[in-house]
N, C-alpha and C positions, 0 to 999 in steps of 0.2 A: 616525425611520423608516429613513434610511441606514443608522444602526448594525443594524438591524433585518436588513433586507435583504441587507446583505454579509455580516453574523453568519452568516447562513443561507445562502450563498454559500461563505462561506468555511469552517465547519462541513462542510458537503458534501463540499467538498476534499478537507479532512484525512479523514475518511471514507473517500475515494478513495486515498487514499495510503493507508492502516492499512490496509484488508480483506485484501492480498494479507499479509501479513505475519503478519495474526493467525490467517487460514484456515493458515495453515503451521504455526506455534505451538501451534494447537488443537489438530490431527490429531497432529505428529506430535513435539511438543516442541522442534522445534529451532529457531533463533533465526536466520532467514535475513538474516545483514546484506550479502547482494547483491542485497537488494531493490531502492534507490536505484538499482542498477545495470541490472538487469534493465528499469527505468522508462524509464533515458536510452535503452538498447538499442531499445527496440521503436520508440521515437520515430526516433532516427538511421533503422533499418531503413526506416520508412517515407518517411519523406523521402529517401535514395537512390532509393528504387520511385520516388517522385513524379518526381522532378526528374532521375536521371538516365534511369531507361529508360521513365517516362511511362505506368507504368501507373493505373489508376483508385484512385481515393483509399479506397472498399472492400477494392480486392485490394491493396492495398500493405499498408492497415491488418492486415487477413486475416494476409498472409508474416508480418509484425514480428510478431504473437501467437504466429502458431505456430512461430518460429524461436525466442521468447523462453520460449514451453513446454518447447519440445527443453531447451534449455538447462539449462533450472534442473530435467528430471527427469535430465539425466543431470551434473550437479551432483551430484544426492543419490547416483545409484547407481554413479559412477564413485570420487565421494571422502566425504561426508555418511555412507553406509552405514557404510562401514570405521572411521566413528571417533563412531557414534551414541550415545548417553548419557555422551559428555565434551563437559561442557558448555563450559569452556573451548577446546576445539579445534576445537569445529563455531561456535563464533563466531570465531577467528581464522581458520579455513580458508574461510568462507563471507563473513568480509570480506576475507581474500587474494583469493577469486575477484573478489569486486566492485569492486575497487581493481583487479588487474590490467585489468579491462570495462573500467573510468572512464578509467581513465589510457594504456590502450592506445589506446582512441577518442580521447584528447585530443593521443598522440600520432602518430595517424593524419589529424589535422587538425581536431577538431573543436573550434576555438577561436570568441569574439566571438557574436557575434548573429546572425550571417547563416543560420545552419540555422532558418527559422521554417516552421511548418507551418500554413498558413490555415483561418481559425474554418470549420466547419462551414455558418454563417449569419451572414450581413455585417448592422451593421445595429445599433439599440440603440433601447427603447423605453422612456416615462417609467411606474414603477410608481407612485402615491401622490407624487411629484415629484422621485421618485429615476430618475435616468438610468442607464440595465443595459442593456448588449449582448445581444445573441441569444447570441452563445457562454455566458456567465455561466447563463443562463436556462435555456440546455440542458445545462449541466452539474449543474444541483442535477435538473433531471427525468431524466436520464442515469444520476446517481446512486441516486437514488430507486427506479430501475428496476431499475438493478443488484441492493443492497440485497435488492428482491421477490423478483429472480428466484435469489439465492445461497439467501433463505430457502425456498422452494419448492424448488430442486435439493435442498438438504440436510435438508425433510421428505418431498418426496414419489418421491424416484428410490430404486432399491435403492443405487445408487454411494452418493450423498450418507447413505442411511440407517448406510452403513457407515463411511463418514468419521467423522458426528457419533458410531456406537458407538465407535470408537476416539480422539473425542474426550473423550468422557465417562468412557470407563471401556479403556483397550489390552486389559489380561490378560483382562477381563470377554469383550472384542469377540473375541479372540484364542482362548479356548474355543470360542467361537461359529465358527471356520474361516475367520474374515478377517485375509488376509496382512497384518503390520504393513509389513511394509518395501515391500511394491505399493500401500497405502493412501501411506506416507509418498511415492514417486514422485509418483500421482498428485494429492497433496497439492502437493509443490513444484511440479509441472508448474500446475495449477489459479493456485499460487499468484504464478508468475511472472506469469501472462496475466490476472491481476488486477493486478496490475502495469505490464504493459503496453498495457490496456483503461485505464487513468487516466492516463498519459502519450497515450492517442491524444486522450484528453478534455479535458485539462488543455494541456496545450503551445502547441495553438493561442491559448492566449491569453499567450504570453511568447514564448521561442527554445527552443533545445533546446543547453543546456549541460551540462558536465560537471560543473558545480556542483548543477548541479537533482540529479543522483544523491546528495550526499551530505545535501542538505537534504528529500530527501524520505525518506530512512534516518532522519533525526532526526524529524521528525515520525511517523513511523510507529511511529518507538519511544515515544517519548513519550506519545501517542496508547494504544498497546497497554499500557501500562505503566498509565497512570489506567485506564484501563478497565478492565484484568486481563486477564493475559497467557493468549491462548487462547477468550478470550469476545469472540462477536461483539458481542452487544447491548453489552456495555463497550464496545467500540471505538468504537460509533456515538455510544452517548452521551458516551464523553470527548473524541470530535469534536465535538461542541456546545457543548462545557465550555470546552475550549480557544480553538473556533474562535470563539467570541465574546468568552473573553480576550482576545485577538489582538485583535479589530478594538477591545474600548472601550481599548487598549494603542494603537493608533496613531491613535484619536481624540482621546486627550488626554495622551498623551506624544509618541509617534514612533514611524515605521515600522521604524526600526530594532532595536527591540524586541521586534519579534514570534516570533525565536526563544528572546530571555531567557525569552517566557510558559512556552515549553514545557518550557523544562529547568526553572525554578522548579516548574513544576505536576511533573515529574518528581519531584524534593526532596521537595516538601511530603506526596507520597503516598508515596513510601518513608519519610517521617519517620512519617505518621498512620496510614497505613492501606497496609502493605505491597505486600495484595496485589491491591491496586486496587480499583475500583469492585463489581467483579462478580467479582473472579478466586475462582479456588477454594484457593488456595496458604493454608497454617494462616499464623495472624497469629502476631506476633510471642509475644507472652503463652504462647500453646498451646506452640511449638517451645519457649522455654525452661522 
């Protein structure tokens, strides 16, 4: 019943880390590796609001979203733009930007543990005889929520209708009179604050280091990569896939291994099944 529980705890997670990463992907092809970054950012932001000028743990949350929006749409339109369908260059540019974030924060001071951002809800209750904090608790119904409401923005809004056509189909959606490169802004803008929406969720139950940025890069790759790069429902489901690798992985080996799951699960899906669970990319057989 543990394994159970944190499975689906921890599942959720990784979920929360991948959305912002695979909504960007989706829309607009490009492989944002200052996702990780974008994650620690909104966290730090908010804890400054908190603790240095004291404002409410809403409006702190609030700034950190929409500073980490700004960001990542003029990420796309000041450098992402001018070097879009080389694929190599918007992954080294886009991880130039997130390494400069990480490493400038770390050295701006943000070292050790002491940046912690407190749970939402103090407190821990027995499910079935497993002991779960309220944060944990409200993080898989947080995400759950999330999840509803990205599906609902991206069926029933005209924005979201036009995201998912230039998900599906660019040149198709692009007949049709919708700008690709204002879809891709509001794409990366969207995508950073999904982003920074799972760092306000998640944090509270750890610190806010400079390391969470590059370990939540890996799992969201990881994560988008089983799933199939571009597709939500992949994402969610190779978060269940994973996240309960991980936990029977430190139930009967060690905690230290739970990144080994995710790059193995990477390997074995570029070995079997390229282009992941759900991706659309032709398999191996077809391209040769």
């Amino acid at each position: 019943m543990e394994i159970i529980i944190y499975g689906v705890i921890n599942s959720v997670t990784l979920a929360l880390m991948a959305l912002g990463f695979t909504l960007v992907y989706g829309v607009s092809r490009l492989p944002n590796f200052a996702h990780g970054a974008f994650y620690v950012l909104a966290g730090y932001i908010c804890w400054m609001l908190l603790n240095r000028l004291g404002l409410p743990y809403f409006l702190a949350g609030l700034i950190g979203l929409a500073v980490v929006g700004g960001v990542g749409a003029a990420m796309y339109h000041f450098i992402l733009e001018r070097i879009r369908g080389m694929a190599i260059s918007e992954i080294i540019a886009s991880y130039a930007i997130g390494l400069a974030i990480l490493e400038g924060l770390r050295w701006g001071g943000l070292k050790g543990g002491t940046f912690i951002l407190q749970p939402f809800v103090e407190g821990s209750v027995d499910i079935l005889g497993v002991s779960v904090d309220y944060q944990r608790i409200l993080v898989v119904v947080l995400g759950a929520a999330l999840v509803g409401l990205l599906w609902l923005f991206v069926n029933q809004t005209k924005l979201g209708l036009a995201l998912k056509g230039m998900a599906q189909d660019e040149r198709a959606a692009m007949t049709l009179g919708i700008d690709s490169d204002k879809m891709a802004v509001v794409a990366m803008a969207l995508g950073s604050v999904f982003a920074g929406v799972a760092a306000l969720i998640l944090l509270p139950m750890g610190s806010i280091v400079v390391e969470a940025g590059y370990h939540v890069l890996i799992m969201a790759v990881a994560v988008c990569i089983v799933g199939g790069l571009g597709s939500w429902t992949g994402a969610v489901l190779a978060a269940f896939v994973i996240g309960f690798a991980q936990i029977l992985t430190v139930a009967y080996i060690g905690a230290h291994w739970q990144v080994v799951v995710a790059l193995v699960a990477i390997i074995i899906t570029l070995i079997l099944r390229p282009s992941g669970i759900f991706g659309k990319q032709k398999e191996l057989e077809e391209r040769v």
